[in-house]
N, C-alpha and C positions, 0 to 999 in steps of 0.2 A: 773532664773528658780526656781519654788518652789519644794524643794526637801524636801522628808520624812526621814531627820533627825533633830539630837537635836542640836541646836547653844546653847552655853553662851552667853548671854547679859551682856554689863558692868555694872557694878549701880552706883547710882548716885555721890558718889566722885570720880570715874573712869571718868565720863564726866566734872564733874567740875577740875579735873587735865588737860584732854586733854583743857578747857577752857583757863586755865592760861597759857598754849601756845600757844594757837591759835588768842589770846584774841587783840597782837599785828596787824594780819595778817587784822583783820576785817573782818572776814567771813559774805558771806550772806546767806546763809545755811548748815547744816550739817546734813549729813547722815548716818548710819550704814547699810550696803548694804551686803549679806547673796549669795557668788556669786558662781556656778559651772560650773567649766573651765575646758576645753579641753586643757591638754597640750603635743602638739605634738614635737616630738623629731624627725626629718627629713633630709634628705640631698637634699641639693640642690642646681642647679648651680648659680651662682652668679657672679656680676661683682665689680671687684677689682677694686680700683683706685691707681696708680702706678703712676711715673716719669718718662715721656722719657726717653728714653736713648739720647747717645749724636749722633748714628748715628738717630735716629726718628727721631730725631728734624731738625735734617740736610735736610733730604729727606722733611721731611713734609716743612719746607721754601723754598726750591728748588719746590716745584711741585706749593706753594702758591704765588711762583716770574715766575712761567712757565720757568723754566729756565734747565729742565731735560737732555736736550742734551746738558749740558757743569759739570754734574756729572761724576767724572773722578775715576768710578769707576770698576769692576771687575764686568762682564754681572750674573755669576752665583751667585757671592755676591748681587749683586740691585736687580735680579728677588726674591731671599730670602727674602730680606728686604720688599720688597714691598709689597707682598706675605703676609709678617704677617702684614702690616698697612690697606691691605683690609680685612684680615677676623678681624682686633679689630673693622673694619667701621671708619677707620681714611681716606682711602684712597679708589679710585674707578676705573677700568680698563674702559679705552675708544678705539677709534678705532686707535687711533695714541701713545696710551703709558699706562699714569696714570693722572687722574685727584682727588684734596683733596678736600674732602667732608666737610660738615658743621660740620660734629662731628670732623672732622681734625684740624680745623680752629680753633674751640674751648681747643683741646687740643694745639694747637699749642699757645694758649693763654696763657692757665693754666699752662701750662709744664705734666700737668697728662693724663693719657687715663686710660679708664676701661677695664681689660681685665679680659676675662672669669675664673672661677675657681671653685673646688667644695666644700661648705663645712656645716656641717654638726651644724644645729640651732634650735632651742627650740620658740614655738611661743606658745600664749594664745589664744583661742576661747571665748568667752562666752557661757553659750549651751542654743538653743532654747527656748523660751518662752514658745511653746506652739507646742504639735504634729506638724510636716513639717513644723516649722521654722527653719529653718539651723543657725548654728551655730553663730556669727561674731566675727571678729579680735578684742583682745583688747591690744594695744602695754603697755601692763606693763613690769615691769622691776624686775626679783628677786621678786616677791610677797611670802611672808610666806604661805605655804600652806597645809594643808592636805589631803589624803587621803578619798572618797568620800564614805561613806557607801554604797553608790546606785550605786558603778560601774558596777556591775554583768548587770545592764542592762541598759547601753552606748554603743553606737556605735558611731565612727566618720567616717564618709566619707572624704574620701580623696579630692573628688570633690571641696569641700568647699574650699578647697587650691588653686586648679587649677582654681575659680570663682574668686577666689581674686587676683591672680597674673595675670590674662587676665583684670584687669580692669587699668583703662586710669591710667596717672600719677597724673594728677587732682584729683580725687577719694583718688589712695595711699597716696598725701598728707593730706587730709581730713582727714581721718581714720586713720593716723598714720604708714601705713602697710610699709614694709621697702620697696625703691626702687630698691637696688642691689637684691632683688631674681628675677633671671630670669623664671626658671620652676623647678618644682622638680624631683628628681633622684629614679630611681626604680634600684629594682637588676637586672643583667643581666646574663644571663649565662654563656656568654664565658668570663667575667671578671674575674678576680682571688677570692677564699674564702672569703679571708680578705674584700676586697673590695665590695665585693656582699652583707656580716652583716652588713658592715657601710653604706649601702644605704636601710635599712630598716626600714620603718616609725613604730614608737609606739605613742600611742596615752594614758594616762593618765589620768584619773576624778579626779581631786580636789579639794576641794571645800576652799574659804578662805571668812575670812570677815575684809570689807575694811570702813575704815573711810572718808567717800568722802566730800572735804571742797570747796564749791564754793564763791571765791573770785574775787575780781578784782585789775589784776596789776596795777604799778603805771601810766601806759598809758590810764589806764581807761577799758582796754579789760577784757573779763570775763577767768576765767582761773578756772579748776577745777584739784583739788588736790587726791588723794587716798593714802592713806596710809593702808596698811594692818598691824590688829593689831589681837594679839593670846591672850588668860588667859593662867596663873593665871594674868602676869605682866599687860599685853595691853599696854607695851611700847610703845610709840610714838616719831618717828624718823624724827623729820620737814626738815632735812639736806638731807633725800633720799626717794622724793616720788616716788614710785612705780607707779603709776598712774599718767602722765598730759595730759591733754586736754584742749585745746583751746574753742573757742567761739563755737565749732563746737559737744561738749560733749554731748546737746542735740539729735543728730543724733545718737551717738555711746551709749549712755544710755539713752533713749527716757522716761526710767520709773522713773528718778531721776525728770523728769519738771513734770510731774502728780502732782495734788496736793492732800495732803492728808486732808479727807473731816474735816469739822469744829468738826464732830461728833464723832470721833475719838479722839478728843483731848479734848471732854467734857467726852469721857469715862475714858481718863487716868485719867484726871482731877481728875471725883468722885473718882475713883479705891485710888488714892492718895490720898484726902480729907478725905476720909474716914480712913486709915492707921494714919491720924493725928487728929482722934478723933470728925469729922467733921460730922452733919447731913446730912441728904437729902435736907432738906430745907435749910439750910445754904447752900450747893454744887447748890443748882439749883439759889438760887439767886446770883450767881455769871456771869459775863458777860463775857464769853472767846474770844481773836480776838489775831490771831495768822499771825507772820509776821518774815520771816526771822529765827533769830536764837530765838528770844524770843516769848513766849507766855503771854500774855499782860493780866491779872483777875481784873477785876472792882470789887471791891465785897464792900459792909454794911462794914461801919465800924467796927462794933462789930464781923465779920468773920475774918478781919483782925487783930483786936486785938487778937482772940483767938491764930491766927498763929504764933503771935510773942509772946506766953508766955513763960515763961521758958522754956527750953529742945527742946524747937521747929526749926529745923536747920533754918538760913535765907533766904528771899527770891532768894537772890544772887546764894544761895549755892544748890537751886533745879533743880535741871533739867529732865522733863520727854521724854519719846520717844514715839510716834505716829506709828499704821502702826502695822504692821504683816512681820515675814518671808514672805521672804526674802528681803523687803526693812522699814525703819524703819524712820523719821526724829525729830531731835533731838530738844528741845527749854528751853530755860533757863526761869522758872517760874517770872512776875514780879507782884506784887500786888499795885494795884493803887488804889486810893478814887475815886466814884463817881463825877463827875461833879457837881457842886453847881447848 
């Protein structure tokens, strides 16, 4: 979302430090992405995953052997028991008893079941692009964040919650979205004080900006990284990204595959050229073709001599960035001779 405030941009030994960490990883592109999130603080119910216990387990093998009329058990103990293996959906009432269901079957594999509980989780939206686009999930983690000069006029719909938690499990994995929330928790009246403030959603604008690195693991699969990074420092933490998405990352940030125009990158170009003393003519006879993390300058010899004179940092050592607020992509300047 393009919002009307002011970001700090890093410069250029700020990108060339994140280089020399990154530099192992092999990135195939890098971005600095300008992002405002919805961060909502909510309660909601959820499914735990726990251990049988030792009578479960008994009963769940007893009902998966059909062998229930030789449990020699105590009638108003087994109706208890059984009673809570139907409402976890372990087990199922039939006309002659109990019969274990597939989610039985399967805890009965694992030794775990999910059982319901409430509690109280922090999620990230992205906010809309553009008028009535709703909001979407983005599973980060701890992202550094601030404070969104533009909150006074954000609103979050709850809705957007109850759309994503009604979508298939197919989908949740896709996106990221967690699978133990079941639905979310409102206050209610006849609950106790206590319990009624901790069922209350707050919704927060934040805005943060994220170093996004799309690489490919050693399987060959593409994997996209984010790091959130703040000034003065813009430390960079490669041990805890905040951000990972799978091959699926162009779905969940569709504005990262856009490409940004060639013409863009002849404006930084001149804007730069010029800062190091460079004509007009000199800057247009140069041949920009930009790829990945580098941007590639064919230029006359004699442009390139001038850029390697004294005081002139090296080509290794520049890197400009493309693009506008709120998304920006990064390329490490290389200067090549002409083809003979």
């Amino acid at each position: 979302m393009t919002a009307a405030v002011s970001v700090s941009i890093p410069g250029g030994p700020v990108l060339s430090q994140w280089w020399s960490l990154l530099r192992a990883a092999h990135p195939c592109a890098l971005w600095l992405q300008h992002l405002i999130l919805h961060r909502l603080d909510a309660s909601f119910q959820c499914l735990s995953a726990r251990p049988l216990d030792a009578l479960e387990k008994l009963l769940l093998e007893t009902l998966h052997q059909q062998r229930m009329a030789a449990v020699p058990f105590d009638a108003q103990l087994l109706f208890r028991v059984m009673n809570g293996l139907g409402h976890l959906g372990l087990a199922t009432p039939t006309a002659t008893g109990w019969a274990i269901t597939d989610a039985g079957k399967e805890a009965l594999h694992s030794g775990l079941c999910s059982a319901p509980c409430e509690q109280r989780r922090t999620l990230y939206f992205l906010a809309g692009t553009a008028p009535g686009v709703p909001p979407r999930y983005l599973p980060l983690h701890q992202p550094r964040t601030l404070p969104s000069q533009t909150a006074a006029s954000w609103e979050f719909n709850l809705g957007v919650v109850q759309d994503h938690l009604a979508q298939s499990p197919e989908w949740k994995t896709r996106h990221g979205f967690p699978h133990d929330l079941v639905s979310l928790l409102f206050p209610e009246e006849q609950r106790a004080r206590l319990a009624t403030w901790r069922r209350i959603a707050v919704a927060h604008v934040e805005q943060a900006l994220f170093l996004q690195v799309l690489l490919h693991t050693p399987e060959g699969k593409e994997e996209l990284r984010g790091y959130s990074v703040q000034p003065p420092q813009w430390d960079l933490n490669l041990d805890h990204p905040n951000l990972v998405l799978g091959s699926n990352w162009r779905e969940l940030l569709p504005e990262l595959a856009a490409e940004i125009p060639l013409e863009q990158w002849h404006h930084v170009w001149r804007h730069w050229g010029q800062s190091q003393g460079l004509g007009a003519a000199d800057l247009e006879a140069c041949h920009l073709q930009h790829a990945g993390t580098v941007l590639r300058v064919t230029s006359p010899e004699e442009v390139a001599a001038r850029l390697r004179r004294e005081g002139t940092p090296t080509m290794q050592e520049t890197w400009l960035m493309a693009g506008s607020d709120p998304l920006r992509e990064m390329a490490r300047v290389e200067i090549v001779a002409p083809s003979p």
